[in-house]
C-alpha positions as CSV (number, residue, x, y, z in Angstrom):
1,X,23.8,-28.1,16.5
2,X,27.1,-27.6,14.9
3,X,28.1,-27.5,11.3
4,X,31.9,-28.0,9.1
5,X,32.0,-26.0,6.0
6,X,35.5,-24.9,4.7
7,X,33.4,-21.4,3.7
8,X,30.5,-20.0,5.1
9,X,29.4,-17.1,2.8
10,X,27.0,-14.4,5.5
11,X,24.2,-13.4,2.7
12,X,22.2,-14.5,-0.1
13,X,22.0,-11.6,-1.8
14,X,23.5,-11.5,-5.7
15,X,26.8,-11.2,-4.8
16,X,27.0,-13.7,-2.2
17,X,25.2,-15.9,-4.4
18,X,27.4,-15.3,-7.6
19,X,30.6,-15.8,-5.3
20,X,28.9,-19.5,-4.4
21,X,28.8,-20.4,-7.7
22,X,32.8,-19.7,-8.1
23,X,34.0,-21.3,-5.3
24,X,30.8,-24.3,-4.8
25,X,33.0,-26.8,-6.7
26,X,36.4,-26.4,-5.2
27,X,35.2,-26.3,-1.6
28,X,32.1,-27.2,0.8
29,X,30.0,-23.9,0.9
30,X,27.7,-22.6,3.3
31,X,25.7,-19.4,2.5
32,X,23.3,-17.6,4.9
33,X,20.7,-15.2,4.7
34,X,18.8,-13.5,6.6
35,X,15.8,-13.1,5.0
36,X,13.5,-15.8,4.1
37,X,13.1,-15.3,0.4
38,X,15.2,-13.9,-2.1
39,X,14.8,-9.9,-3.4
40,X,12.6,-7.3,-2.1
41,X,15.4,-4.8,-1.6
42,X,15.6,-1.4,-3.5
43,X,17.5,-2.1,-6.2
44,X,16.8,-0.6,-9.7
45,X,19.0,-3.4,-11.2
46,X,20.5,-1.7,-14.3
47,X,24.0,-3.7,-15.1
48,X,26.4,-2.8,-18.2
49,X,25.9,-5.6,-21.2
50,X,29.8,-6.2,-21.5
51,X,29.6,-6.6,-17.6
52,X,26.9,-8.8,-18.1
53,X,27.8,-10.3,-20.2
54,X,32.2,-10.7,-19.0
55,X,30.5,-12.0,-15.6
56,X,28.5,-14.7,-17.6
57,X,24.7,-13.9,-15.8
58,X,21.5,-15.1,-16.6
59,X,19.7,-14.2,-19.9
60,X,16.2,-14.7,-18.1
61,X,17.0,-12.2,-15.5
62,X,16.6,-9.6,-18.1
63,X,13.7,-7.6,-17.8
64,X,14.8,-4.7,-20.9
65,X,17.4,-3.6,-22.9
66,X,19.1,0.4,-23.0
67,X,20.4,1.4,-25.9
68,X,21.0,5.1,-24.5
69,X,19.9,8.1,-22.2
70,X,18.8,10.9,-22.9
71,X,19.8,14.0,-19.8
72,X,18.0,16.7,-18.6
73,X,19.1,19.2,-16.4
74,X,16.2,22.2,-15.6
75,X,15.8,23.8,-18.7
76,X,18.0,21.4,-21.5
77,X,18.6,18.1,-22.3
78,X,21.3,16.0,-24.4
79,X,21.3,12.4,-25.3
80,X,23.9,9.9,-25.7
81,X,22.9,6.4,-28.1
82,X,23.9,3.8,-29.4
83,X,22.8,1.6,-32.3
84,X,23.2,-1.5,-30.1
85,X,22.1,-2.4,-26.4
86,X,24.7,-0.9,-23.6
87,X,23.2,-1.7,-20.5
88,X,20.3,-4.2,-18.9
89,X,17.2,-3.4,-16.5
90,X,17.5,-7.0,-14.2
91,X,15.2,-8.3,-12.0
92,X,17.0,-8.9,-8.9
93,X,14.3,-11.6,-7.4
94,X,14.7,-13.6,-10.4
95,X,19.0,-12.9,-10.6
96,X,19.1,-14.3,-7.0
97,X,17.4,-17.2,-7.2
98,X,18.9,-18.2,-10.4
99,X,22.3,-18.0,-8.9
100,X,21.3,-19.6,-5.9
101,X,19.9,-22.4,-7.7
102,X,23.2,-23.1,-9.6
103,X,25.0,-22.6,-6.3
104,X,22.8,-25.3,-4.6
105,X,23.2,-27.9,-7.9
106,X,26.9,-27.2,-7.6
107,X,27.0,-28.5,-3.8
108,X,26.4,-25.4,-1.6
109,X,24.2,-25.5,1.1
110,X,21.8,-22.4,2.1
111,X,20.4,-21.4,5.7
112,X,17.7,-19.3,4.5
113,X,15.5,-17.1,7.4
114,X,19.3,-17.1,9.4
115,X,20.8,-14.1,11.2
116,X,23.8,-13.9,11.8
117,X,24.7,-13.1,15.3
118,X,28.2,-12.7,16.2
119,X,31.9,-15.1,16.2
120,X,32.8,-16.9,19.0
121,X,35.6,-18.7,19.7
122,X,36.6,-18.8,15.8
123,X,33.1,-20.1,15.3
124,X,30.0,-18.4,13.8
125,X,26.8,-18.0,15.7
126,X,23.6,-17.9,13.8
127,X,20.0,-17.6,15.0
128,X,16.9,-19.0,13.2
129,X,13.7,-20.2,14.2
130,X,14.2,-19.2,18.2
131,X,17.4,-21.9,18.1
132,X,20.8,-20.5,17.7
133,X,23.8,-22.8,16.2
134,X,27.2,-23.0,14.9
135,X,29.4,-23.1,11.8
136,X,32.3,-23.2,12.1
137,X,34.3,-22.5,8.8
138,X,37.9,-22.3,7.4
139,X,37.0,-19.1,5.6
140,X,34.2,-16.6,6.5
141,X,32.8,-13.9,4.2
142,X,30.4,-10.8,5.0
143,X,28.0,-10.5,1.7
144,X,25.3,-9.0,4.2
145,X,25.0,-5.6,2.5
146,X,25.9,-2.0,4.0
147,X,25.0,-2.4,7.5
148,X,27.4,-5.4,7.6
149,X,27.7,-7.5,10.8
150,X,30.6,-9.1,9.5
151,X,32.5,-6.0,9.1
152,X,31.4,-4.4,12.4
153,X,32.9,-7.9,13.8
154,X,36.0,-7.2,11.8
155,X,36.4,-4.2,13.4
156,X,36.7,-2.6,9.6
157,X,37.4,1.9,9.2
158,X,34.4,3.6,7.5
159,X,35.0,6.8,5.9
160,X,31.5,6.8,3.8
161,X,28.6,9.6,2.8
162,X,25.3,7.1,3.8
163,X,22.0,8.3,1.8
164,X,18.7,7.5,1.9
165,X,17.1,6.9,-1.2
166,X,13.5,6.0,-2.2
167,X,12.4,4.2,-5.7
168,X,9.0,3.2,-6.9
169,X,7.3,1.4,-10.6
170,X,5.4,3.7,-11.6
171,X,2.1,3.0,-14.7
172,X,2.4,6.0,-17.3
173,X,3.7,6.9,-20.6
174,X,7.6,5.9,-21.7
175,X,7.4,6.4,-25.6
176,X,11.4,5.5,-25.8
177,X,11.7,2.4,-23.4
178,X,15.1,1.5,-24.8
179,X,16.0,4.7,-22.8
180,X,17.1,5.5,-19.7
181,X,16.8,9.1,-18.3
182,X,19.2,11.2,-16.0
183,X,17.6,14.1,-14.2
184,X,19.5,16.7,-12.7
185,X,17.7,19.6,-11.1
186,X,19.2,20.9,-7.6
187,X,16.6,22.9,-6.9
188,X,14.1,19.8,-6.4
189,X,17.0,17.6,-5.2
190,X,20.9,19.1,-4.3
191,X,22.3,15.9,-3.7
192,X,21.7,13.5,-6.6
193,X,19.9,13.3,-9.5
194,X,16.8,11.4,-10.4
195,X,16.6,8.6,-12.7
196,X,13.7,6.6,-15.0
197,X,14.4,3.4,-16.0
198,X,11.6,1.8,-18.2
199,X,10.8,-2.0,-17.6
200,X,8.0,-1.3,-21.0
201,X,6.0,1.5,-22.7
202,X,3.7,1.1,-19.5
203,X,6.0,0.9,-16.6
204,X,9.2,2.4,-15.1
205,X,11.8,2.0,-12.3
206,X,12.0,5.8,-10.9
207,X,14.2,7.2,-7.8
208,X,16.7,8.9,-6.0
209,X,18.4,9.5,-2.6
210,X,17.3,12.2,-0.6
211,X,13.9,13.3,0.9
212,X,10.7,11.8,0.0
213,X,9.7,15.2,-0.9
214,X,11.8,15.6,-3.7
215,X,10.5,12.3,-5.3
216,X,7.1,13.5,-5.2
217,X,8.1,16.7,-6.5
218,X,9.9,15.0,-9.5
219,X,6.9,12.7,-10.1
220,X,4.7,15.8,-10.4
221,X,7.3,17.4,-12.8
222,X,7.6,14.5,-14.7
223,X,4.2,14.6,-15.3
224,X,3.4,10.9,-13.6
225,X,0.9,10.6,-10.6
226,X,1.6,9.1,-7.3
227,X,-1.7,7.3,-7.5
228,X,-0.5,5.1,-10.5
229,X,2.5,3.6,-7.8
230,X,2.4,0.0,-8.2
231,X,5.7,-0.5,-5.6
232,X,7.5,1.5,-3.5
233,X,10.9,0.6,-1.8
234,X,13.2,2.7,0.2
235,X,16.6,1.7,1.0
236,X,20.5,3.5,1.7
237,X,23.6,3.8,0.2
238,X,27.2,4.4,1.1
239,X,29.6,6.2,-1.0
240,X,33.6,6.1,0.3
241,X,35.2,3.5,1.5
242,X,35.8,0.6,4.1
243,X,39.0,-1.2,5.1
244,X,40.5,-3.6,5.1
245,X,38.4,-5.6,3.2
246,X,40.3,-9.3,4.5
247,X,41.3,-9.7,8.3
248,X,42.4,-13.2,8.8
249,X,40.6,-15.6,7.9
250,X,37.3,-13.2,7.1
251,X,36.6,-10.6,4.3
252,X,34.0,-8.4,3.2
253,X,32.5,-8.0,-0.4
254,X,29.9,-6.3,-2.3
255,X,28.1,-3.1,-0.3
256,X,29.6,-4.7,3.0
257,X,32.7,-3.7,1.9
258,X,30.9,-0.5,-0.5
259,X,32.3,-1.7,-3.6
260,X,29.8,0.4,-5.0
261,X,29.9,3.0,-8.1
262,X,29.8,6.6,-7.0
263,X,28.4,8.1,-9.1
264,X,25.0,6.1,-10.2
265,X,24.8,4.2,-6.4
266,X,25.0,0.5,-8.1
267,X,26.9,-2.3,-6.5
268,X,25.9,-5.8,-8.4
269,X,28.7,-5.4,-11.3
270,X,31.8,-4.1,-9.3
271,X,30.5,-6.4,-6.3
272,X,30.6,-9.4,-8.6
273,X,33.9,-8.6,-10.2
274,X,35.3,-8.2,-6.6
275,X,33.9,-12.0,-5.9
276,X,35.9,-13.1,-8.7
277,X,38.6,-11.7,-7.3
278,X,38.1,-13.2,-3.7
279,X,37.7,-16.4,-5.1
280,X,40.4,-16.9,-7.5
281,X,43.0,-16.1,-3.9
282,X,40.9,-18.3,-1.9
283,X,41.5,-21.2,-5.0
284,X,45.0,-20.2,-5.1
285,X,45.6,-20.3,-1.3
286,X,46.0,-16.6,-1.1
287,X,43.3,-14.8,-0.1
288,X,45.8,-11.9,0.8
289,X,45.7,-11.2,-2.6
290,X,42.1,-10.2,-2.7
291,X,42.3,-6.6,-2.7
292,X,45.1,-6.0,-4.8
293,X,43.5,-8.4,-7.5
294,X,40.6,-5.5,-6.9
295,X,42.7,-2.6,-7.7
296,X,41.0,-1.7,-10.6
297,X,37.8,-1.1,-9.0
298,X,39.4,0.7,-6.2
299,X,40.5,3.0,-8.9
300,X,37.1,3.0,-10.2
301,X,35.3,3.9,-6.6
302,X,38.3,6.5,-5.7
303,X,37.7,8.0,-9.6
304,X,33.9,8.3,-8.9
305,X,34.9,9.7,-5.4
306,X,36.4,13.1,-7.2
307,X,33.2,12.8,-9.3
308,X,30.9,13.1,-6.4
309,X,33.1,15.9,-4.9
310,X,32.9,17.8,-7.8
311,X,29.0,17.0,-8.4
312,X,28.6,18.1,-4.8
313,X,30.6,21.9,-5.6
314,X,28.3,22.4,-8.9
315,X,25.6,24.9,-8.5
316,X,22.7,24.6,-10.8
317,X,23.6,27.3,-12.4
318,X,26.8,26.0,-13.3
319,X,25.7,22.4,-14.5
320,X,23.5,24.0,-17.6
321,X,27.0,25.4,-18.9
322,X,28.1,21.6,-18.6
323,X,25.0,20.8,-20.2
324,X,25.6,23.3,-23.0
325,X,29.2,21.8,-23.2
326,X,28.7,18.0,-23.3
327,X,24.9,18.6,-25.2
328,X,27.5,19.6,-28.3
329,X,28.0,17.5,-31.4
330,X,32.0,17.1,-30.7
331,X,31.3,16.4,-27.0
332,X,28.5,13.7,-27.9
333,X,29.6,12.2,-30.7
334,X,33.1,11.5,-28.1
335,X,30.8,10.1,-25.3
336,X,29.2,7.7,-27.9
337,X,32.6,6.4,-28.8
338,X,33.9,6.3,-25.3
339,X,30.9,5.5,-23.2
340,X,30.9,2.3,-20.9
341,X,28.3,1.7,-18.1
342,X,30.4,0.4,-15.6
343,X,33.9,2.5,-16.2
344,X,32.7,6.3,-16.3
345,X,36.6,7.3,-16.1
346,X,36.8,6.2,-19.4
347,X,35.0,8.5,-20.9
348,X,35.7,11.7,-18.6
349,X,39.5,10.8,-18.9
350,X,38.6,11.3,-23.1
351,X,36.8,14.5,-22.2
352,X,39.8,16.1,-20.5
353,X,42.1,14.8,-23.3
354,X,39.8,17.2,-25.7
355,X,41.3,21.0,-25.5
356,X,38.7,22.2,-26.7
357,X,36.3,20.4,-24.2
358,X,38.5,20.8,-21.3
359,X,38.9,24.4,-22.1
360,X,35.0,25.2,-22.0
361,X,34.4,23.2,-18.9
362,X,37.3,25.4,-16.9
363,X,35.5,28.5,-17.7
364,X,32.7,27.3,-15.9
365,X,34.7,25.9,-12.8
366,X,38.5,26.6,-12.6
367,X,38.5,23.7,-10.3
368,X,36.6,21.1,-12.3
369,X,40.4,20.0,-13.3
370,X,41.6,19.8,-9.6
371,X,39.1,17.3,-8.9
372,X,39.5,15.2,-12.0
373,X,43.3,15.2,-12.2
């Protein structure tokens, strides 16, 4: 069995999907996945509103609206609001299938259940349902998530820091569900920080990466029992870098290429913007382009990078002067005006621009501007 598509898109996950959408109507689209049904992967789903919003997804894939978050490290907390909604809890089932749905009305066709085994001969080799078969494509593209078969066939560079992470829903208390939380304790957890992200009063979407201990540990502190665990999900993360992201006539996007944020371990928003860019060369007959029309989110990734570093080099010790720094009124009230979910430079690029700010947070770490700069 043999099938002609001029691109064949390797996973159905949201970015693959979104990317159908953009290029369903200009070409004949294939997209496979390997799974049989859309979501189940560990994915708190928390994308910025003008993200949202710019990238023109689905209202009903909205499960709750942040207007701010409130951070505690071990012994103080700040908060940073807003009067209006900044970011959005999604449900990733519902996000998928949506956009798969609009891909399919707009003439894509989808191999669900579908590995993807290997190229061959310019051709694509897929297994499903003990019967292996070919597409053979103008255009391939890897959307099949970290551990990318497409880019191991591309023979892509990794320079990455890979994490395991855990999150589960979890039934308690959230009194201030328009509120996301950001723990940082490095006693419980030295390599990233915890988050709570309520779907209702009743129910929230909690995790981190590191041990399973630590969650547990965090649970307990929080004052939430394991017993009231309604789904767990464990799942990894890579932080750095892969490249090239185009070879030929085959590129990577979305985690397969780690177009993922540093610093909070999301991928959906600078995966989908990176689509848009991959499309609009392959319209234009230039897919060369693609990762220069990405430079912004390679500054983005390589900004959080230095983030992470400097995270990484904080003892706990020092983070509660930083806490007593940006927990300030001059230091909040200048994160209110400059905060954006999915562009964290912005606002620590406004921090160093401060004198008085950037003068504080050298005392605590002469080389907090080293890794900044």
């Amino acid at each position: 069995m043999k099938y002609d598509y001029d691109v064949a898109i390797i996973g159905g996950g949201p970015v693959g999907n979104y990317l159908a959408n953009l290029l369903a109507r200009k070409f004949d689209v294939a997209v496979i996945e390997a799974n049989s049904s859309f979501g189940g992967k560990a994915c708190t789903g928390i994308i910025g509103k003008d993200s949202y919003n710019d990238l023109k997804l689905p209202k009903k894939a909205i499960l709750n609206e942040f207007k701010g978050a409130i951070f505690y490290s071990k012994i103080q907390s700040f908060e940073i609001k807003r009067t209006e909604p900044q970011a959005y809890l999604v449900d990733r089932k519902t996000l998928e299938k949506i956009l798969a749905e609009k891909a399919i009305k707009r003439g894509a066709e989808y191999f669900m259940g579908t590995r993807f085994v290997g190229f061959k001969n310019g051709k694509a080799i897929f297994q499903r349902f003990n019967q292996q078969f070919e597409i053979e494509a103008q255009f391939y593209i890897g959307a099949d998530g970290l551990r990318s078969k497409v880019a191991q066939e591309m023979g892509v560079k990794t320079k990455a820091e890979f994490m395991g992470g855990y999150e589960v829903e979890v039934v308690g208390e959230f009194e201030r569900p328009d509120f996301t939380e950001v723990w940082i304790n490095k006693e419980i957890n030295k390599n990233f920080f915890f988050w709570v992200a309520p779907v209702n009063e009743n129910l929230a979407r909690i995790g981190t990466f590191g041990s399973l201990d630590s969650m547990f540990k965090f649970l307990k502190m929080r004052m939430l029992k394991a017993e009231n665990i309604v789904e767990f999900k464990a799942g990894s993360v890579g932080l750095g870098w892969r490249k090239p992201w185009i070879k030929g006539n085959t590129a990577i996007v979305g985690d397969a290429a780690l177009q993922i944020k540093p610093t909070t371990a999301g991928g959906i928003a600078y995966g989908m913007f990176c689509a848009h860019a991959l499309a609009y060369s392959l319209i234009n007959g230039k897919p060369k382009d693609y990762e220069n029309l990405c430079r912004e989110i390679r500054k983005q990734i390589s900004f959080g990078m230095k983030l992470r570093k400097m995270f990484l080099g904080l003892t706990q010790e020092q983070i509660e002067k930083i806490f007593e720094i940006l927990g300030s009124r001059e230091a909040v009230e200048l994160i209110e005006r400059t905060a954006d979910f999915d562009d964290h430079a912005k606002t620590v690029k406004a921090i160093i621009r401060s004198p008085k700010l950037l003068a504080k947070l050298l005392k605590v770490s002469p080389m907090l501007l080293r890794h900044l700069v």
